[in-house]
C-alpha positions as CSV (number, residue, x, y, z in Angstrom):
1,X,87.3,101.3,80.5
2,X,89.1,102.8,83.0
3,X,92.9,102.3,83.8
4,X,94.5,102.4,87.1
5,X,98.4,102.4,87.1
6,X,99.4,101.1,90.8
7,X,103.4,101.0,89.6
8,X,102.9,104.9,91.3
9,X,101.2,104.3,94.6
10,X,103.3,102.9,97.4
11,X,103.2,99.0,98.0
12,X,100.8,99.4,101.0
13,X,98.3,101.4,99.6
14,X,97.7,99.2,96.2
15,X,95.7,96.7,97.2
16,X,93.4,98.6,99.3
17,X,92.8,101.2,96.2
18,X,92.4,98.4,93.7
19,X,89.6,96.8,96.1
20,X,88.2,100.3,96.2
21,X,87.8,100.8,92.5
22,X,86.3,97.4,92.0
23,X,83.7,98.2,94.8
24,X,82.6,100.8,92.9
25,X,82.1,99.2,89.2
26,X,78.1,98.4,88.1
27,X,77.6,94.7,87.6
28,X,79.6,94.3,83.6
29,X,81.8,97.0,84.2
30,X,85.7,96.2,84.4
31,X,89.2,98.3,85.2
32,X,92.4,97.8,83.7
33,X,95.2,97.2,86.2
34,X,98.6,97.9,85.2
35,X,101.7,96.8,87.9
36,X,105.2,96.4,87.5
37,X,104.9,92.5,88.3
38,X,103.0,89.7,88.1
39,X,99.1,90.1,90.6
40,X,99.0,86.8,91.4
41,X,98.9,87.7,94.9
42,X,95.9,90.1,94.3
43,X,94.4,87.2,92.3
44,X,94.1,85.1,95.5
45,X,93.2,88.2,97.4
46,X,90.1,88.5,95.2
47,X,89.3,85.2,95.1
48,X,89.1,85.2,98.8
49,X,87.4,88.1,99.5
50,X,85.4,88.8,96.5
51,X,84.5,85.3,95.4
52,X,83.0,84.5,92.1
53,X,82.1,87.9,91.4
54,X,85.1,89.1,89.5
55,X,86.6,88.2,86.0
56,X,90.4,88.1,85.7
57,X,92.2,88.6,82.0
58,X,95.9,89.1,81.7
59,X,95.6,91.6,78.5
60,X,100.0,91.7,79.0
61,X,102.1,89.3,81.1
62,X,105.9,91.2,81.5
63,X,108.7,91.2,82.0
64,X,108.2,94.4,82.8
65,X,104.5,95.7,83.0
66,X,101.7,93.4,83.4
67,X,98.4,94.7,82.6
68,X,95.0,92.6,83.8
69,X,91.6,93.3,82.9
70,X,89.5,93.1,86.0
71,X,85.6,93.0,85.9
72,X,82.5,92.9,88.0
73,X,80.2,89.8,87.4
74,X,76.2,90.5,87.9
């Protein structure tokens, strides 16, 4: 499983990379995200955009790294 550290890329250019990466996963495959806060605003971002097709599982919850496995439903 891949791993994709965003605490590194500047604020603007997260989301937009994370959305990439998912994009590209095969139906079953999944990322882990790790941030330097809680995604909940990505959460809702994916649940907007990207509907039901995504599975979210906090894997580490802070204080200071949160880590979030995200997957692709088929």
């Amino acid at each position: 499983m891949k791993t994709l550290d965003v605490r590194t890329i500047a604020p603007r250019e997260r989301h937009p990379t994370i959305f990439n990466l998912f994009d590209g996963l095969e139906p079953g495959q999944a990322f882990e995200l790790v941030n330097d806060h809680d995604p909940k605003p990505l959460y809702y971002q994916f649940s907007a955009e990207r509907g039901g097709r995504f599975a979210w599982e906090y894997l580490e919850q802070g204080p200071e790294v949160w880590r979030v496995r995200i997957g692709k439903r088929g």
